[in-house]
N, C-alpha and C positions, 0 to 999 in steps of 0.2 A: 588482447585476447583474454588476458583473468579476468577483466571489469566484464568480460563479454561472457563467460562463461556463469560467474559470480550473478549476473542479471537473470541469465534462464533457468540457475538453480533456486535464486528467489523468487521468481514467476512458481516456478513448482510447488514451492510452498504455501506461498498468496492463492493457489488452486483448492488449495484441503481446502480453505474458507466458503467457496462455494459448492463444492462435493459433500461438507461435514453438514453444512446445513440443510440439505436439500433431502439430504439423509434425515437429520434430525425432523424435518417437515412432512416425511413419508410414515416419521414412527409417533405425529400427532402429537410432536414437543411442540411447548408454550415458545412464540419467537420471542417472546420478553424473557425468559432465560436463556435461552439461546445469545441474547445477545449480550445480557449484563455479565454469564457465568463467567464468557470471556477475558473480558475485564476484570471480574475479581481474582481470577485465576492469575493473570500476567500481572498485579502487581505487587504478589510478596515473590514471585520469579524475579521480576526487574528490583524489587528490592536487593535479596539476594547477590544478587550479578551483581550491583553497583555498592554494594555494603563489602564484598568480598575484594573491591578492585577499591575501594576508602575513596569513594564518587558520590556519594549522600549528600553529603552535607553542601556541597555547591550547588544541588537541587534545591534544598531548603530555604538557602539564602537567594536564589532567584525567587523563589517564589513569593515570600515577604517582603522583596521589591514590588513587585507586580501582581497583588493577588486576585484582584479584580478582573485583571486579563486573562491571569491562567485560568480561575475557574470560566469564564466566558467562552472562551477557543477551544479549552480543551472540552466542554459540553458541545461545542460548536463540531469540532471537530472530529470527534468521537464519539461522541450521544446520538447526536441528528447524522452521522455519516452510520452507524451500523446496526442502531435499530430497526431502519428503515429498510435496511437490504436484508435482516433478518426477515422481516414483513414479506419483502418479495419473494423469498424464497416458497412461500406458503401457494404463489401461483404460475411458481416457473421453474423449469428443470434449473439444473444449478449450470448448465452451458448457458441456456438464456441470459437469466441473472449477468453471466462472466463477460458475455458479447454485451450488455446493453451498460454494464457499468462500464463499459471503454467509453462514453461519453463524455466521463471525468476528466480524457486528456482535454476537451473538448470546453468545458467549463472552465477548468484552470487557467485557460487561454481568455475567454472572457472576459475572468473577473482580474486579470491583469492588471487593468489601470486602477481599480477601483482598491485594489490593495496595494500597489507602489505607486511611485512617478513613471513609469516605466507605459512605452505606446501599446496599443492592443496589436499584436502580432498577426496582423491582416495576412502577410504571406503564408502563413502555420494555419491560419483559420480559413484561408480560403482551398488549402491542399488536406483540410482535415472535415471538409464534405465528403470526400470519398470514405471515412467512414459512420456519419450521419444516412448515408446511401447503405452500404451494408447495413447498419442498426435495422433499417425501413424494412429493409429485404428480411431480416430476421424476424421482425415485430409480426411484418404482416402474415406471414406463414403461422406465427402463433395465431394470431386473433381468428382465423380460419378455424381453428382449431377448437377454442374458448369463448368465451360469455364478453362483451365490450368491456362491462364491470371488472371480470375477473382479470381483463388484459390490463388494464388501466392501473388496478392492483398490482399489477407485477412490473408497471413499465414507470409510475408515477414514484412513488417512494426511492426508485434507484436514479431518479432524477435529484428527489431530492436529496441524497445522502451525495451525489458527485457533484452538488454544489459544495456541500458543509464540508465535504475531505479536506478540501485544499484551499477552502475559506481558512479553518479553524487552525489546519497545519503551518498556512504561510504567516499567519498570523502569530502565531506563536517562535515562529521562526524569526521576525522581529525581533519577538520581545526578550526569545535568549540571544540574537545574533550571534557571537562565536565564542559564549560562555560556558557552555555547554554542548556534550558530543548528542549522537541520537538516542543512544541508550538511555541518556537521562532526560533529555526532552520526552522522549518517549513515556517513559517513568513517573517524571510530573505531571504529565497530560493524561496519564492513568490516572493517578491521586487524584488531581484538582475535579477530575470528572467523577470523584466515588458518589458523591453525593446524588449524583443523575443515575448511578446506577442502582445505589441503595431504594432509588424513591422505584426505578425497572423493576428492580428484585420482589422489593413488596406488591407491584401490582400484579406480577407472574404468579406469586403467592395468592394472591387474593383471585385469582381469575381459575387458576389450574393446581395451586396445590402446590405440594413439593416433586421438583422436577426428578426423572425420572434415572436409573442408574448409568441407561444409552446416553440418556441426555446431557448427563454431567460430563463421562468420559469424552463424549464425543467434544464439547464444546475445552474440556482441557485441552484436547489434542490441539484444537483450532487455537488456542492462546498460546500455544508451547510452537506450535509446525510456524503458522502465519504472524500471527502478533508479534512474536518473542524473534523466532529466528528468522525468518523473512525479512521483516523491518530488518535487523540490522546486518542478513547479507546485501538488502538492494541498495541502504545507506553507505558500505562499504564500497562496493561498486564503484556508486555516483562521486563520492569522497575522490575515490583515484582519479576521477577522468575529469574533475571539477572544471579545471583549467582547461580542459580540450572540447570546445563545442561540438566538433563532429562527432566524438568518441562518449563524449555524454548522449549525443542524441542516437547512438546506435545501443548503450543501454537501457535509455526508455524504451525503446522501441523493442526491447527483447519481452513487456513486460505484454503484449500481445501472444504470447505463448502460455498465457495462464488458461486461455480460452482451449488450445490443445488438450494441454492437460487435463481440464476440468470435465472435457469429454470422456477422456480414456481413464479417468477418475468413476467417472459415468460407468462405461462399461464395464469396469469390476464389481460396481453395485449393482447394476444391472437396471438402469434409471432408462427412462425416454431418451431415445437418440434424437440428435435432432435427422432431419430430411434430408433430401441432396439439393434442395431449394433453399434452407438454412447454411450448410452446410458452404452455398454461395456466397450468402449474405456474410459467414464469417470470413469466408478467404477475401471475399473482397474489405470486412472490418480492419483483417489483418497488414492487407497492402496499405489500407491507408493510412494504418500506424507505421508504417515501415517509413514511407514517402512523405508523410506531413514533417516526421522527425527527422529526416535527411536533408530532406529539399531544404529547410528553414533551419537548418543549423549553421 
């Protein structure tokens, strides 16, 4: 029950992410600050926290094992996964955005073989159309709505960013294997990424200037709520239940409640709701996270 509680309090957090930007997108912030501020903001935080608990220094030494790798996954992984959904946000409420990035359970599944020895999880992928069916139901209620172009913008880029997640994650999860906790994987895959962010920041600069006072707060929040303590209550979680297949797969599946949120997030802002046609497409999103993660546990 705490792994299970610990999961929906994390889903809450992982919601600011798409509420704060969607926000930020309605007040005509650059999405290239939007998405670097993040980043620079959460790595003198994780510094901090891991400087304070005398956890540095075995970041360092992975790193100059492997430095080729980090900077590669961790660009992979966090360059190409939140730039991109930064982008999206510019042409979909931030529920859209939350509903279509659940495809990531969907990709991860995929790229299975292609990142271990390990079979492609045909029973997970065949029970995890029913939320490829919700997505559809969702997508098409927008494009009713929007321009081919402007959907495509909002549905392409969060394609690409739920490949790079858990490309760049699992990947790097390799290369520390059990040398490191999440905090510090986390941490390194901040660092090794500055470079990708540095080159973001300059062209946010160069495009729009110095980003705005909304803009900055807002995108702290999002490194402090999602980045910072997110990551490490859903790592916690999963940490407890590692060993239990079923109990693992009932807190992935709590992470289908970020789409709730990100509504009721919605309504305080007072954003686009979605429909009671969307509003299908999620609950059916939602069953089939519940059911792909059960059934196939």
């Amino acid at each position: 029950m705490n792994a299970f509680i610990l999961g929906i309090t994390s889903a809450l957090f992982f919601s600011i992410t798409f509420i704060l930007n969607e926000h930020i997108s309605s007040t005509q912030g650059n999405f290239l600050w939007t998405a670097s501020l993040r980043y620079l903001f959460m790595l003198p935080i994780l510094f901090l926290i891991l400087l304070s608990k005398k956890q540095i220094s075995e970041v360092f030494e992975c790193i100059k094992e492997y430095p080729i790798k980090w900077l590669t996954w961790s660009t992979v992984g966090f360059g190409l996964f939140y730039v991109p959904l930064c982008f999206a946000a510019n042409y979909g409420e931030g529920w859209l955005v939350a509903s279509t990035w659940q495809i990531t359970i969907i990709t991860g599944a995929l790229m299975t073989p292609f990142i271990s020895k390990e079979k492609m999880p045909m029973t997970f992928l065949k029970l995890s159309t029913i939320i490829l069916l919700g997505i559809a139901i969702v997508q098409f209620e927008n494009f009713k709505a929007i321009s081919l172009k402007d959907g495509l913008y909002g549905i392409i880029p969060v394609i690409v960013g739920a490949f790079a997640y858990p490309l760049g994650n699992r990947k790097m999860m390799m290369v520390v294997k059990n040398r490191l906790n999440s905090t510090q994987r986390v941490f390194g895959m901040t660092l090794c990424s500055l470079p990708f962010w540095v080159i973001i920041s300059f062209l946010g600069f160069h495009t729009s200037g110095i980003p705005s006072t909304n803009q900055i707060v807002s995108s702290l929040f999002v490194a402090v709520f999602s980045g910072v303590i997110a990551t490490t209550i859903f790592f916690k979680a999963t940490d407890s239940v590692k060993h239990n297949p079923h109990k693992l797969a009932i807190v992935e599946a709590t992470q289908a409640t970020e789409i709730v949120f990100t509504i009721l997030g919605g309504v305080v802002l007072g954003t686009n709701m979605p429909t009671s046609f969307s509003i299908l497409g999620i609950g059916i999103i939602m069953i089939g996270i519940v059911i792909s993660n059960l059934k196939s546990a």
